[in-house]
N, C-alpha and C positions, 0 to 999 in steps of 0.2 A: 504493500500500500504506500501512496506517498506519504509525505511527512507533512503537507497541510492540505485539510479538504480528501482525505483518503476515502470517505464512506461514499459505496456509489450512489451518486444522483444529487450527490454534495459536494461537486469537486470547485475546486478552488476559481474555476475560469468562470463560475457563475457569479462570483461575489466582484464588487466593487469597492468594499469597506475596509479590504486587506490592511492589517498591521505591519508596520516595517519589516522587524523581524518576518512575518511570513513573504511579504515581498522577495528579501532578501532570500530568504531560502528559494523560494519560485527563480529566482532569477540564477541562483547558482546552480541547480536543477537543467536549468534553459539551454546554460551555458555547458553543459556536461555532455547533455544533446550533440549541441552547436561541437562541440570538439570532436564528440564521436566521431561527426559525419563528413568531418573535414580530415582526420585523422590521416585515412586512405588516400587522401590526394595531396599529400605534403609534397611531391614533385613537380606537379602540375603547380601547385599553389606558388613553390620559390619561383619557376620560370615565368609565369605570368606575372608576379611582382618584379622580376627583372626585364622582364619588355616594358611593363608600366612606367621605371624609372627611366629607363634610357627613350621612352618616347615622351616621358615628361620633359627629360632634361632638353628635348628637339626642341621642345615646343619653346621654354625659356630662351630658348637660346635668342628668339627672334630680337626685340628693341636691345641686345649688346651687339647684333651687327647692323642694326638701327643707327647706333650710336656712333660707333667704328664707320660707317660709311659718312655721316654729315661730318664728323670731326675729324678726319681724318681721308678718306677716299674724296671726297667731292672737292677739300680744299687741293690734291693733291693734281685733280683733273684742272681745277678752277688755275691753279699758280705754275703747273710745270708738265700741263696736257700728260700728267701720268695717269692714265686708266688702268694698268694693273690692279692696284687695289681696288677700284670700283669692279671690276672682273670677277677679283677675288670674292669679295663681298655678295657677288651676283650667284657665284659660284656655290657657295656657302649656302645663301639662303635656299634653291634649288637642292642641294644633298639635302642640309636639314630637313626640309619639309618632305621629300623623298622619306626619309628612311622614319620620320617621323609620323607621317599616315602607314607607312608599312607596316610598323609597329603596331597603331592603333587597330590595324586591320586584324591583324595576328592576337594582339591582347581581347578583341571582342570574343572571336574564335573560342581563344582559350578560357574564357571567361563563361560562354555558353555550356562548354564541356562541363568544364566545373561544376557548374549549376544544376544539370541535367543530370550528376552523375547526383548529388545531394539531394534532388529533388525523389532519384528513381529508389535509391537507400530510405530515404524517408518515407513513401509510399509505402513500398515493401514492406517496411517493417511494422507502420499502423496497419493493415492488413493481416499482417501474418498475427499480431499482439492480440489483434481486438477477436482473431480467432479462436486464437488458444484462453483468452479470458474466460472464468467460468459463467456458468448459465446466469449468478447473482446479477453480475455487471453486465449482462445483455438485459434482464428486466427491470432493473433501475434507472440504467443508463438510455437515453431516448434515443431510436433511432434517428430521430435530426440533428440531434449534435454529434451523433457519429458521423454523418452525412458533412456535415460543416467542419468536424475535422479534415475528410478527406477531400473538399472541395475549394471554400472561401479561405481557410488559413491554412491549407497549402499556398493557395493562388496568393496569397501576403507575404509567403517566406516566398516565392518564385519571384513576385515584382523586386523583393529587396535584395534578391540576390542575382537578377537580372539588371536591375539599374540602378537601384538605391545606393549596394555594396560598392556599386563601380564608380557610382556619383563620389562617395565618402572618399573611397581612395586616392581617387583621381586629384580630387578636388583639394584635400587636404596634402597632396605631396607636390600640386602643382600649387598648393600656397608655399611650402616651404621652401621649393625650390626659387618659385618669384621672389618670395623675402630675402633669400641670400643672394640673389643674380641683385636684388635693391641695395643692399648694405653694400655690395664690393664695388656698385656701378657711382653710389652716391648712398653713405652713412648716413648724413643729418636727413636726409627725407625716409632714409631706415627710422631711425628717432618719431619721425611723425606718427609712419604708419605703428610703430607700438603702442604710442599715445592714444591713436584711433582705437588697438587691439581693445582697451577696458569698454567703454561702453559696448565695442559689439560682442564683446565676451559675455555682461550682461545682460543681451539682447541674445544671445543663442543660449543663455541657459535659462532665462524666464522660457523662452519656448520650448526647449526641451523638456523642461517641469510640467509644462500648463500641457503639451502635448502628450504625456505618458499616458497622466489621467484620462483624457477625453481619447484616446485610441483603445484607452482598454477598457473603459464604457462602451466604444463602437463594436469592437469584435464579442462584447458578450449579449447588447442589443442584438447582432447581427445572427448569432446563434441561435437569437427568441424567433427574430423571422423565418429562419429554416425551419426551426424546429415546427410553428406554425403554421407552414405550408407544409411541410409532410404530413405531420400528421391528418390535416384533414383532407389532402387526396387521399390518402392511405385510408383513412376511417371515411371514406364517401358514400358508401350503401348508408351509414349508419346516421351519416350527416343528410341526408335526402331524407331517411324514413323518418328523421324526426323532426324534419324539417328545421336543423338548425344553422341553413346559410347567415340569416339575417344575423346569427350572435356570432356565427365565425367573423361576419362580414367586418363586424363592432370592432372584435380581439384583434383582427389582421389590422384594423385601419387605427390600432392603440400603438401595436407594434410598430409598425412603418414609421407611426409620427413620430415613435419614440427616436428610430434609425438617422429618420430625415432630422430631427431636433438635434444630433447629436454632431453629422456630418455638416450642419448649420456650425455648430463652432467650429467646427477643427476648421471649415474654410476662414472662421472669422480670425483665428491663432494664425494664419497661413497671412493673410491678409492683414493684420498688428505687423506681423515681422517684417514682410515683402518690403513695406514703406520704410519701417525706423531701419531697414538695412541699407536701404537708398540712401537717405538720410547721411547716417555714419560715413559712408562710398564719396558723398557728395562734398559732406567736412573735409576731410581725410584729402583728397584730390584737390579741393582748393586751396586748403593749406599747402600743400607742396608746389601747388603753381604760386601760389603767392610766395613763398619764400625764396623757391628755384629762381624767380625773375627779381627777386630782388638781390639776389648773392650772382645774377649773370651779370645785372647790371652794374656791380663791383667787378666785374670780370671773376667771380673765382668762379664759375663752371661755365662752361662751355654749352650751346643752343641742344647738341647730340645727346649729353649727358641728363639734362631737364627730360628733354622728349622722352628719352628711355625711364624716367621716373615716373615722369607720368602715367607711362605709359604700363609698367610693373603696378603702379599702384592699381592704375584701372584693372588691368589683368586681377591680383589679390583678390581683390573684389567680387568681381566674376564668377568663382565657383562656389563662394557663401550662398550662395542661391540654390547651386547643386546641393549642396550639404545640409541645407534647410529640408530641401525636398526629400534627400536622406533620411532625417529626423524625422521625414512624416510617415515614410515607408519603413522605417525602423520601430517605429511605435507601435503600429500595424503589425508587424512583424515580429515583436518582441510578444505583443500579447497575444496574437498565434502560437507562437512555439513557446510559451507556456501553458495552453490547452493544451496543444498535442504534447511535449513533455508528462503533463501531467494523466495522460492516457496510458503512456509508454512507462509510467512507472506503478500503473495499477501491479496489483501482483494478483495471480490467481486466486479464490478461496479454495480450489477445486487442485490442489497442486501435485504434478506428476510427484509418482515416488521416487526417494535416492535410490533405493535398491530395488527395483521392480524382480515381483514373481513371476514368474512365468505360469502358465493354467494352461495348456496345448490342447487336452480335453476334458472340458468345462462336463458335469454330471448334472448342476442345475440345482443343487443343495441352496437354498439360501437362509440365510438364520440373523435374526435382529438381535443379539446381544446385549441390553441393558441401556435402549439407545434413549438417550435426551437429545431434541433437536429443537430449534426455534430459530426465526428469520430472524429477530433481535431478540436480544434479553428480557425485555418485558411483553414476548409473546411467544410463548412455550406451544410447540404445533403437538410432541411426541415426550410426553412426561414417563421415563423410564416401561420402555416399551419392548418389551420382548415375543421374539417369533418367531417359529420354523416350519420351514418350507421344505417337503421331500422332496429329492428330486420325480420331475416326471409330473406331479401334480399340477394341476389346474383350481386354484381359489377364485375364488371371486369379492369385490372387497364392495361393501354397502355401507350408505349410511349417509346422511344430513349434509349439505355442502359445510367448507370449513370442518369436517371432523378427524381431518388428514387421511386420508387417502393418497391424494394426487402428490401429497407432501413422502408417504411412503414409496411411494414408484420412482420419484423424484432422487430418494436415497440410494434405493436399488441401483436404477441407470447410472448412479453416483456423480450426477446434478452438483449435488449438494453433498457438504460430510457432515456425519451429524455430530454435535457438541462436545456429547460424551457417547460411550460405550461403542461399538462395532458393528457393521454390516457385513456380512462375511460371503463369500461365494466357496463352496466345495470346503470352508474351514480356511480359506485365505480373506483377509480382510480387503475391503477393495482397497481403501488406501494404500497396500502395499501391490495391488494387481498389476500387473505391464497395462497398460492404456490400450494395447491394441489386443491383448485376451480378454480386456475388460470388453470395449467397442464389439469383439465379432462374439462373445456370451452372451449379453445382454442387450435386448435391441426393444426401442420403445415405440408403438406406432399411437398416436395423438389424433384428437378429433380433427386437428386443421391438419391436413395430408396436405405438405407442402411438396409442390411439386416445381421443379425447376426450370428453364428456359433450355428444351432440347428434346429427345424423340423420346414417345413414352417407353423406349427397349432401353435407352439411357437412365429415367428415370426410377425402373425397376430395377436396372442391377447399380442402383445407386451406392448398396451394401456392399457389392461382391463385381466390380467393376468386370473381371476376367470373365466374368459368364459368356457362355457362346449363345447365339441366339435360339438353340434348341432350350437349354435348359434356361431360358428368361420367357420363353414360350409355355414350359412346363410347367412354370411359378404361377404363372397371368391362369391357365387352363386349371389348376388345384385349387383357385379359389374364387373359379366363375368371371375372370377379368377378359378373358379370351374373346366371348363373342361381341362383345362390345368396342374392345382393340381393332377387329377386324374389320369392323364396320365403320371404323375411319379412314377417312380419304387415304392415308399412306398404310393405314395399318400402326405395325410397331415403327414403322419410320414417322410417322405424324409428329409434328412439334409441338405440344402442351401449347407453346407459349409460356409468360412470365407469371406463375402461381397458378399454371393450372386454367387457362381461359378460355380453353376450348375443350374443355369437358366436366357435367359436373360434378356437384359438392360427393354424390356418391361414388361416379367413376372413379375419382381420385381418391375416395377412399378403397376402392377393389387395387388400384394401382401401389397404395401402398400395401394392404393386405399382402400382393403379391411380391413387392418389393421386401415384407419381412419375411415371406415366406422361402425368398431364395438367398435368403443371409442365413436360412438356416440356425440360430441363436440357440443355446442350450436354453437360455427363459427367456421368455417374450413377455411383456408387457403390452396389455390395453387400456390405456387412458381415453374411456369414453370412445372409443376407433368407430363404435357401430351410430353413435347419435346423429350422424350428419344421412344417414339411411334411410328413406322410406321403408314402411310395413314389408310392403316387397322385396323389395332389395336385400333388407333382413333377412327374411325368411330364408330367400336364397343364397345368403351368405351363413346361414348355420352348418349347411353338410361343409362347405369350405373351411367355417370356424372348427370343426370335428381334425379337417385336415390338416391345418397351420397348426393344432395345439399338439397334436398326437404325440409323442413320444418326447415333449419336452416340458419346462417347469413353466406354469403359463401364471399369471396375476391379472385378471379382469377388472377396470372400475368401469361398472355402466349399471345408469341408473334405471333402463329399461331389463325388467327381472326374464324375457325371454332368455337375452345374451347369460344373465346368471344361471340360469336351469343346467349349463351344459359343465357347470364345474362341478371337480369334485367337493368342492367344502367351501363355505358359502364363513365369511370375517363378516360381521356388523362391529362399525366402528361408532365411535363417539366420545368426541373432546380429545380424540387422538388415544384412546383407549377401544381394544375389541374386549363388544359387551356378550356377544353369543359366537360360537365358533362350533359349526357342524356339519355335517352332510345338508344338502338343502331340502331334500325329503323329510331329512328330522325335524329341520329347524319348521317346514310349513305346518308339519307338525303339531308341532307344537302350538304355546300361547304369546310367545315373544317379540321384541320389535320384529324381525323379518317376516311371521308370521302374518303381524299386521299390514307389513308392506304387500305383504303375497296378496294377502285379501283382497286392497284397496286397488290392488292391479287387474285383478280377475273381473273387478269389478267395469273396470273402464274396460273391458272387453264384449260386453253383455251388451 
């Protein structure tokens, strides 16, 4: 977990209130990042700083042979028709500017690489991170701000490392080189421009300051608007059937004002500085015309030597602009890559083991050993709960939403680890399981049968990739998904589309059926799998349910008591506690909750 803002759905890049101290940490955090990624290109990075110097130094070079030509070439033409040095001079300014756009040309290059190669390492790795994180920080964490990690504040570290970076460098070594090409061409106008340095020192750090805050206000505004548009195309059946455009309409137009209020100052900080920098540029410049004409007019410098002063100072000037602009894309870019830092340092709750067991073949034993589990500490799902499961068996688990159920399956699949005591498979615990006996043991199918973008013979051997298309034909044919696959335009070549859009809520569930059916899994897991089902469809998927459970450890939750009839031993839960535990013949039985659930169902059949 990080070290501020760790709890998911509370991380640090939503808040604005930050405390120094946590600032500070965030920022050394940021900067750890930033090292990482630049690490690999320490050779790239020294050569593009040496074409940057030596096309800096081209560029200064220009008002010293400014100088050198009126004080020297022109009188030499003007008094003794020697054009040599005006040649020379000609000569000069042609190489330099030659090898000095060469340069520039060659530093963009190298500069794109650069970037592209930090850009492709940082992608990669929120991708691969946000995978491997466990199931917690996918239900916490909103799918918009993961979307806005990988989209807007990337796109703020790409601008600042495509131009901002280049501005700062550029800017700032083509000042230091004009300040020393000023002090050796003419001191006392060095003198001035130091003078100048105080107030525009204090004019680049009130904006630095005023701009940190209001950038990292924008990128967490900026957040709220993703977030706000995913979510409600994402929830759009839900937002139609309850007709709640007109309140999205509200929320989106709170947000946006908030985005547009906020990009309102930072142009007004941009627009403060733009001017008091002219300003300072405009002091600065006529102080050394003023003084330059007043110390020529004593003859102590010469008409060449002024120009080129003037003409350095203008130059100084010049890239405080670039560097400002820096500062804007740097703020941007600072408070990006403390959101994504701050991702890249979740840690899993779900954490592979150090010494993974190995399970080769999984028997399907599972046994709850003394487990206490809860999502937080002041909400206890599974209060010392103990359970065994033979292999082979088929339960089925009943009972009141919230009684933990979905929270037991949850454990099993090993989601989640629970607080205290053990989940064990075969007498290994999972925590110590290898991840990939764990993944091909245990396999969960859920009421939303997510189906992915590609052919439904793809999305069936989603478990068991190597299937040939006989045995993903086999899988679809054992639980009735066959005639209906066939009956699509391509067949098993058909492409779902993105979740499943061209087939429905039931087919995709036969698709998964058969999809767990050809992972083959020592226990299978049903969370709810049949509820997206018509009567029908049901029905017709019982001799298939007969087939997928048959010789493995199965655990049903579904609250239609048809799907429970086929198990062997029927859990009633409640408050995270089983209250009856029996054959389901006994339990109807009898006089007990399931008993009454059986009644009340028999009834809504009549």
């Amino acid at each position: 977990m990080t070290a501020v803002g760790s709890t998911y759905g509370t991380n640090d890049e939503d808040r604005s209130d930050l405390t120094r101290e946590e600032s500070r940490i965030i920022r050394r955090r940021s900067l750890r990042l930033f090292g990482s990624l630049i690490s690999p290109l320490k050779v790239q990075i020294v050569l593009t700083a040496l074409v940057l110097v030596i096309s800096t130094a081209a560029q200064v070079a220009g008002p010293a042979l400014v100088a050198y030509g009126l004080n020297t070439a022109l009188p030499a033409v003007l008094q003794h028709a020697d054009w040599m040095p005006t040649i020379m001079v000609g000569v000069m300014f042609l190489v330099v500017g030659a090898i000095g756009s060469a340069l520039i040309g060659w530093y963009a290059v190298l500069t794109a690489r650069i970037t592209q190669a930090v850009l492709l390492d940082l992608r990669k790795r929120m991708f691969l991170h946000t995978q491997r994180l466990s199931l917690e920080f996918h239900e916490s964490y909103t799918s918009g701000r993961i979307i806005s990690r990988q989209t807007s504040d990337l796109d703020s570290i790409r601008e600042l490392l495509d131009g901002g970076l280049n501005e700062l460098v550029s800017g700032l070594l083509y000042g230091v080189f004009t300040f020393i090409a000023l002090v050796l061409v003419d001191w006392q106008s060095g003198v001035v421009l130091v003078l100048a340095g105080v107030p525009l020192g204090y004019l680049m750090r009130w904006f630095y300051l005023r701009s940190q805050l209001v950038y990292r206000e924008s990128r967490v505004i900026s957040a709220k608007v993703i977030v706000q548009f995913v979510e409600t195309m994402t929830g759009i059946r839900a937002v139609k059937a309850f007709r709640k455009e007109p309140r999205n309409d509200v929320a989106f137009e709170g947000v946006a004002g908030e985005y547009r209020d906020v990009n309102r100052r930072s142009m007004l900080l941009f627009g403060t500085f733009d001017p008091g920098l002219m300003t300072v540029a405009a002091v600065a410049l006529g102080a050394v015309v003023l003084w330059g004409g007043i110390r020529m007019a004593d003859g102590q410098i010469q008409v060449g030597i002024l120009l080129a002063a003037v003409l350095y100072v203008r130059n100084f000037f010049a890239p405080m602009q670039e560097i400002a602009m820096f500062l804007n894309s740097f703020q941007s870019a600072t408070a990006a890559l403390e959101k994504v830092s701050g991702v890249l340092e979740e840690v899993p709750t779900v954490p592979d083991p150090i010494k993974p067991v190995d399970l080769w073949e999984s028997k399907g034993h599972v046994r709850f050993d003394d487990v206490r589990f809860g999502y937080s500490d002041d909400r206890v799902i599974l209060p010392d709960f103990t359970l065994d499961i033979p292999a082979g068996q088929t339960i089925a688990l009943v009972g009141t939403t919230g009684a933990g159920k979905s929270t037991l399956a949850k454990l099993v699949s090993r989601f989640y680890d629970p607080t205290s005591g053990a989940v064990e498979l075969d007498g290994v615990d999972l925590r110590d399981l290898h991840p990939k006996d764990l993944r091909r043991a245990i396999v969960m199918v859920t009421q939303e049968a997510y189906l992915f973008s590609g052919t439904v013979a793809d999305n069936i051997a989603l478990g068991r990739p190597d299937a040939t298309m006989a045995q993903i034909r086999a899988a679809a044919e054992a639980v009735g998904a066959d005639a209906f696959i066939e009956a699509l335009p391509d067949g098993y070549d058909s492409d779902v589309n993105k979740r499943g859009g061209r087939v429905s809520a039931g087919q995709r569930q036969l698709i998964s059926f058969a999809r767990a059916f050809l992972a083959d899994p020592a226990v299978l897991i049903l969370d709810e799998a049949t509820a997206s089902l018509d009567i029908p469809s049901e029905r017709l998927i019982q001799d298939a349910l007969q087939t997928l459970l048959a010789d493995r450890t199965a655990i049903i939750i579904a609250h239609r008591l048809s799907t429970v009839a086929i198990a062997d031993r029927v859990l009633v839960m409640e408050h995270g506690r089983i209250i009856e535990d029996d054959a389901p013949d006994v339990l109807i039985a009898g006089t007990g909750k399931f008993a009454q659930l059986h009644a009340a169902w028999q009834q809504t059949l009549v």
